[in-house]
C-alpha positions as CSV (number, residue, x, y, z in Angstrom):
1,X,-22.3,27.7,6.0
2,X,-20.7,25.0,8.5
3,X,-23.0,26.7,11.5
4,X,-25.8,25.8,9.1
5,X,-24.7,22.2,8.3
6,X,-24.1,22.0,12.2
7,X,-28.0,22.9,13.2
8,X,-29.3,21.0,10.2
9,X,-27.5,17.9,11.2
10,X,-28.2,18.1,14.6
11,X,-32.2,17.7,13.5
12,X,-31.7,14.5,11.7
13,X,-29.6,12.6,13.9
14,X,-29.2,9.6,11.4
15,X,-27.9,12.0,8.8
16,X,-25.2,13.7,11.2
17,X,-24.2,10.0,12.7
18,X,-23.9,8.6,8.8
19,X,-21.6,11.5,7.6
20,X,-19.5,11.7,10.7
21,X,-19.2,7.8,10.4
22,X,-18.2,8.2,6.6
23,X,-15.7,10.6,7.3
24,X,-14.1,8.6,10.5
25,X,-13.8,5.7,7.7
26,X,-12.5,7.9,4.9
27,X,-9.9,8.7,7.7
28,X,-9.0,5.3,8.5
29,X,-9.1,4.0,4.8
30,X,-6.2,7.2,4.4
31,X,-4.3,6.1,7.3
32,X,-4.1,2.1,5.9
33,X,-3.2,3.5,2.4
34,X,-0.4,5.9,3.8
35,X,0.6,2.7,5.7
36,X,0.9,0.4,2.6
37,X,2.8,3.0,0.6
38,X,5.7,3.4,3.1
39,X,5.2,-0.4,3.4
40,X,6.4,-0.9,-0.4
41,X,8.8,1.6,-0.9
42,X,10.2,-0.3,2.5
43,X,10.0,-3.6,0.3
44,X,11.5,-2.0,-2.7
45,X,14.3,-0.6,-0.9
46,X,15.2,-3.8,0.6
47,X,15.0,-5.7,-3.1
48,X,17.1,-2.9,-4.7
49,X,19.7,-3.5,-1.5
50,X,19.2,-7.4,-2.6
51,X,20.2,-7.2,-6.2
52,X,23.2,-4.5,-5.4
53,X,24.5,-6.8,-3.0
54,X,24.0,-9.5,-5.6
55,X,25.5,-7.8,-7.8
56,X,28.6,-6.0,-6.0
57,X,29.0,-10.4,-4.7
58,X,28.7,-12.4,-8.0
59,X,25.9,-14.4,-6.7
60,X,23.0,-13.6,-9.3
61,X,20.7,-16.6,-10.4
62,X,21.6,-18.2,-13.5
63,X,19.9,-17.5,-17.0
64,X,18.5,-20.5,-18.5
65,X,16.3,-19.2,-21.1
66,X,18.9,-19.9,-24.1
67,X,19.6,-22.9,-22.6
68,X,18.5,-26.2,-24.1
69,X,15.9,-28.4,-21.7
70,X,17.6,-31.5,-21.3
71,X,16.4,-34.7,-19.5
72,X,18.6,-35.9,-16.3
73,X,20.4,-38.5,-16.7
């Protein structure tokens, strides 16, 4: 079957250069996605290392939601 895709696209040049493009840019869209998932398991990582260290150190933002919204004096 692939010998017969092979002679068939090689008669219709414009056929064989769009697929082979297609699949070159499937390729690269893989590649970039592969990249941006290491990429945020790298980010989450680093955030879960963030709040631990918070954490393990006291420092942790304060809660204001219960608190009353009073002007500065």
């Amino acid at each position: 079957k692939l010998s017969r895709l092979h002679k068939t696209l090689n008669r219709f040049p414009d056929v064989h250069y769009t697929l082979m493009a297609s699949l070159d840019r499937i390729a690269e869209i893989t590649q970039l996605e592969s990249t941006l998932r290491q990429q945020v398991r790298q980010n989450h990582e680093l955030l879960n290392k963030i709040r631990e260290y918070q954490r393990n150190s006291g420092i942790w933002p304060q809660d204001t939601r219960n608190q009353e919204l009073r002007p500065e004096p």
